[in-house]
N, C-alpha and C positions, 0 to 999 in steps of 0.2 A: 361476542366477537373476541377473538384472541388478540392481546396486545402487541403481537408477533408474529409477523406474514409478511414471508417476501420469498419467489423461487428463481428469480432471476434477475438482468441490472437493469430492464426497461417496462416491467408495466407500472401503469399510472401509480405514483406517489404519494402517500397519505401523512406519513410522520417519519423522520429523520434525526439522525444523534450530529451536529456538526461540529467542530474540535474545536479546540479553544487552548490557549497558555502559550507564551512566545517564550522562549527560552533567549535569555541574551548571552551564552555562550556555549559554547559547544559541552559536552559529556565528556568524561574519562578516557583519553586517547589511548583505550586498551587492546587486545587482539580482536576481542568481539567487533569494537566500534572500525577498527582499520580491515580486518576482513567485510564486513556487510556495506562499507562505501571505497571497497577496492576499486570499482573501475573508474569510480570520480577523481580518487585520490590520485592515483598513478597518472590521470590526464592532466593534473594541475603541477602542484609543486608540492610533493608527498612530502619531501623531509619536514617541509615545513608543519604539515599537517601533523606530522607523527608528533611532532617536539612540542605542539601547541604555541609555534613562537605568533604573536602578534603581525599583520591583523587579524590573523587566521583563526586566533583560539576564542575571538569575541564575535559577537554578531549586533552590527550596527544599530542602535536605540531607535533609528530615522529606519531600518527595517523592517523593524515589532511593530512601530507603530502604523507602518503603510500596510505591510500583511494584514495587521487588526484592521483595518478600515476597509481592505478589499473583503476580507472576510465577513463581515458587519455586515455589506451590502448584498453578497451571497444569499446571507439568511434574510437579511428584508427582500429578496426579489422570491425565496422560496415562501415564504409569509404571503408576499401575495398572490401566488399561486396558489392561496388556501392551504398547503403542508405545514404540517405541524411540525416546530423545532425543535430541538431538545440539546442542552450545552453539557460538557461534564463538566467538573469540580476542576477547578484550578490549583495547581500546587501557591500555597502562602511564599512559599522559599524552595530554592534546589536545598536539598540535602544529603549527604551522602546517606549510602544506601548498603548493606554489607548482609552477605551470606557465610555459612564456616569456610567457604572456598575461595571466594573472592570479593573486592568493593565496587562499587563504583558511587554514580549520585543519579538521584532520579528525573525524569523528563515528563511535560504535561503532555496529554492526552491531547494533540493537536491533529495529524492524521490518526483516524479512529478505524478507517476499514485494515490497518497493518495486522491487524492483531484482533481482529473479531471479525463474523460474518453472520448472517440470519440465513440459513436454510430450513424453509419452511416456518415451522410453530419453533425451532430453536437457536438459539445464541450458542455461538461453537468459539471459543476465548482458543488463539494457537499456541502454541511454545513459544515461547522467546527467543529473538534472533542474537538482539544485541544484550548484554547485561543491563546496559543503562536502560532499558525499557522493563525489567521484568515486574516491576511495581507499577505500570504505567496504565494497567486496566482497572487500581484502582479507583482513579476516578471518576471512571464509569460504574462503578459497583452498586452506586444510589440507584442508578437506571435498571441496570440488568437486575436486581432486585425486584425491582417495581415491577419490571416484565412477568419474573419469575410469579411474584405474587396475582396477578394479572390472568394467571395460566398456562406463561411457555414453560418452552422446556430450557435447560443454562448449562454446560458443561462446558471441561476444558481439559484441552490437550495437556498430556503429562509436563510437567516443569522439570525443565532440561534442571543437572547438577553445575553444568557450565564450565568445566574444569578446559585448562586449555586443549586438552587433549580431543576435546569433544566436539571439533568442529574438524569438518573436512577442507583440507586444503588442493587433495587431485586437482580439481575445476582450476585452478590457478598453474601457468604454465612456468617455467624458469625465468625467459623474458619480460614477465608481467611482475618479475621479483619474490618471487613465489622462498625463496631462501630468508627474506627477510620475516613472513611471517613464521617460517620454521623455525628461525632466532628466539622469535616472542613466543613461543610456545615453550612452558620449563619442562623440566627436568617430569618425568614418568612421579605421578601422585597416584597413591594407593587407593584416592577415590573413583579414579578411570575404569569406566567402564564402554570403552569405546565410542563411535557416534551416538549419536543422541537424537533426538526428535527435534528438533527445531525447524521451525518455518514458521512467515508470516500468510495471514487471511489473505493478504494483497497479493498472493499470490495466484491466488485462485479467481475467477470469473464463474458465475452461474450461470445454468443454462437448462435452466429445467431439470430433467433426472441427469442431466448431465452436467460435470463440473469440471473445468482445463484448468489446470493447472500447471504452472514454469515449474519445474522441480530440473535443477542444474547440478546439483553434489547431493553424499546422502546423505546429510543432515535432512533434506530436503524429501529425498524419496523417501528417509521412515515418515514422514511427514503424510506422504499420500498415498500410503502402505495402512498408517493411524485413520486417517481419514474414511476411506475407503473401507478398513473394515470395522468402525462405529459406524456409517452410515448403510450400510448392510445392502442387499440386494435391488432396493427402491432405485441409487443410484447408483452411474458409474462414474470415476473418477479418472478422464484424461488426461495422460502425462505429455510433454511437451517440454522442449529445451528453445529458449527464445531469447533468456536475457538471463542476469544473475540472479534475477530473485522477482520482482512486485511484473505478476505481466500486465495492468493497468496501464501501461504506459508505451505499449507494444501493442499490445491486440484489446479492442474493447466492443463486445457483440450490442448493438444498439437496438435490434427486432431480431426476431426470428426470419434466417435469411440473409440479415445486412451485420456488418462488420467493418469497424477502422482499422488499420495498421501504419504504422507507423515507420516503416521499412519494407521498402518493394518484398524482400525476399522472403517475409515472413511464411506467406500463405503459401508459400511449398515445405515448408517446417509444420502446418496445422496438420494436424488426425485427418485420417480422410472423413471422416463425418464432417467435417468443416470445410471440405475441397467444395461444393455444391455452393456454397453460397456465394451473396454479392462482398468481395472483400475489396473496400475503397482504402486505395495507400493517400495518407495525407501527406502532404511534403511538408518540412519545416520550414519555419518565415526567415527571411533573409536577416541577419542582425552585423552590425559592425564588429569585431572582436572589440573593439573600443566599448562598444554598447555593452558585452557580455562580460569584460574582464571588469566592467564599472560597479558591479554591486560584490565584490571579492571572493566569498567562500560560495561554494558549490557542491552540493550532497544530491545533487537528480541531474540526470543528462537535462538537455532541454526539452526532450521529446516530452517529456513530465509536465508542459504545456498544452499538451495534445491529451491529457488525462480529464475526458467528458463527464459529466454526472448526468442521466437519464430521467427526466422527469414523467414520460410516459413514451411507446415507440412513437410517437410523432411529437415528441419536444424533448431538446435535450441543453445542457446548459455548457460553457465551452469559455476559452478564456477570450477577451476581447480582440484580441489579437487575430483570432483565428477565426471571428464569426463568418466574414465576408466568404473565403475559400470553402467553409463547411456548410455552408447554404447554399450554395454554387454546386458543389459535388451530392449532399443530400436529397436534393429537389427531388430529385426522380424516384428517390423512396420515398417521398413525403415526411421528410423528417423537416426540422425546423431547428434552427442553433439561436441560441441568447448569449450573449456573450455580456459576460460580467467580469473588471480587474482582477487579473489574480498577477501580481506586477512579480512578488517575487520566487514561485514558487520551489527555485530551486535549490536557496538557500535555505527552505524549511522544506525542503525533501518532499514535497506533495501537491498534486492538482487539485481539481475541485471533487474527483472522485475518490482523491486517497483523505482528503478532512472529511467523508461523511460516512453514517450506516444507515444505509436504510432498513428501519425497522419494520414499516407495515408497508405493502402495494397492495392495489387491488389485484387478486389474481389467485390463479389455483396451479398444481405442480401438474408441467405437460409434458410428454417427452417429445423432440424437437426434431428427431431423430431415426427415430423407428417405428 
């Protein structure tokens, strides 16, 4: 048996990578980092963001240690579901981190699907979005290793140079401040070689020979331009504009047929391969601004609550919040919601589907489609 199967995000579940390391303060407030949480920033109070003044550039100790405990409880409820866990490596310390082009400081390996995915027998590592992540699948390295030796296959997309030059700004309009990032970006360096390849896995959804993918600028499209012709004829690679970047959190296919979203409007934005299906829009839960403005920094919309993890097509796991409504609207597919704490997720930028990879399901590659 290969220690590395998986062709889609819902058949039954055997072994999983779940993320682990709580960072108590934000990364390098560089262009990378203020481009890839543009639309959070700009909803909040940007300047403060940019300048890292207080409370903004810490992340509360009482919210490492609540995340660590909802997340603890995740992996004992997949424990007893019989799946097997798997943690990466912890950074000991942040430390900064430097290339000949730029610095920043490194980040743990807490959402793990951003920047890896399993299509099929192989581990597909993407290009780095933000700088502060580009060291950040070392500490899954013991793992994909062990895969590797195991039998899979392990590759990774080219490692962008990262010069500021090399991220695309189009997607950003004038109103949305779009001048402020052209500020941050210097002066023309001799290592510029235009756009670059970047994008994160979390971008991508599987779906048998077929994979959707958000690509919104084209850091993004070389991305699934790269994609698309390493995984050769077997699949096809559908482009889609739905959000800036992770579509987890917007569209998540749960069986063949059935679909959440997360905004009425999405399912007239899907491929028409996707117009046939049952697409269920989840509404978000009522919250006081009181309630929202209470835990301070914010790096994911809220919809990043609505990000399910798939334990088989009739069990899926979901945050407590939302089991009542998604057993309500599932019924009639047969599906089943668990809802387990995930209190803060949007202060660590991920649901229950952005901390895991699933590495093996039972299941074989089908096309869904045709």
């Amino acid at each position: 048996m290969n220690t590395v199967n998986s062709h889609n995000e819902w058949d039954p579940l055997e072994e999983v990578i779940v993320g682990d390391g709580f960072p108590t303060s934000l990364p390098l407030l560089d262009l990378s980092f203020n481009l890839f949480f543009h639309d959070n920033l700009r909803n909040t109070n940007q300047k403060q963001y940019e300048f890292g003044n207080p409370p903004y550039y810490s992340i509360k100790k009482r919210h490492c240690e609540e995340h660590s405990e909802d997340l603890e409880k995740f992996c004992e409820l997949l424990k007893s579901l019989n799946i097997k866990v798997r943690r990466p490596k912890k950074p000991q310390r942040l430390e900064q981190i430097k290339t000949p082009l730029w610095s920043s400081n490194n980040h743990p390996a807490l959402n793990v699907r951003d920047m890896a995915m399993i299509v099929g027998d192989t581990i597909i590592e993407s290009s780095p979005v933000c700088r502060f992540r580009y060291f950040e699948n070392d500490f899954l390295h013991h793992l994909f290793l062990e895969y590797f030796k195991g039998g899979s296959k392990w590759i990774q997309s080219p490692k962008p140079l990262m010069t500021d030059n090399s991220f695309d700004l189009s997607y950003i309009n004038e109103d949305d401040g779009k001048q402020h990032y052209i500020d941050l970006q210097r002066k023309t360096h001799y290592m510029d070689c235009g756009y670059e390849i970047m994008f994160d896995t979390a971008n991508c959804v599987r779906m048998g020979k077929h994979i959707l993918m958000n690509v919104a600028n084209e850091n993004q499209k070389l991305g699934a331009q790269w994609l698309q012709n390493t995984l050769g004829n077997d699949y096809k690679v559908l482009t889609v504009s739905l959000t800036d970047s992770h579509i987890d959190s917007s569209f998540l296919p749960l069986k063949p047929g059935v679909a959440i979203v997360t905004r009425e409007y999405i399912k007239e934005k899907l491929p028409p391969e996707l117009q046939s299906w049952d697409i269920i829009y989840i509404p978000m839960r009522d919250r006081s601004e009181e309630d929202y403005k209470s835990q301070g920094i914010k790096l994911a919309s809220p919809r990043v609550e609505l990000n399910v993890f798939s334990i088989s097509p009739e069990l899926i796991v979901c945050h407590s919040e939302y089991e009542k409504i998604l057993n309500k609207l599932l019924k009639k597919h047969n599906i089943e919601a668990i809802g387990t704490p995930f209190r803060h997720c949007e202060i660590f930028s991920g649901g229950h589907h952005c901390t895991t990879l699933d590495i093996r399901r039972k299941g074989i590659l089908e096309n869904y489609f045709e």
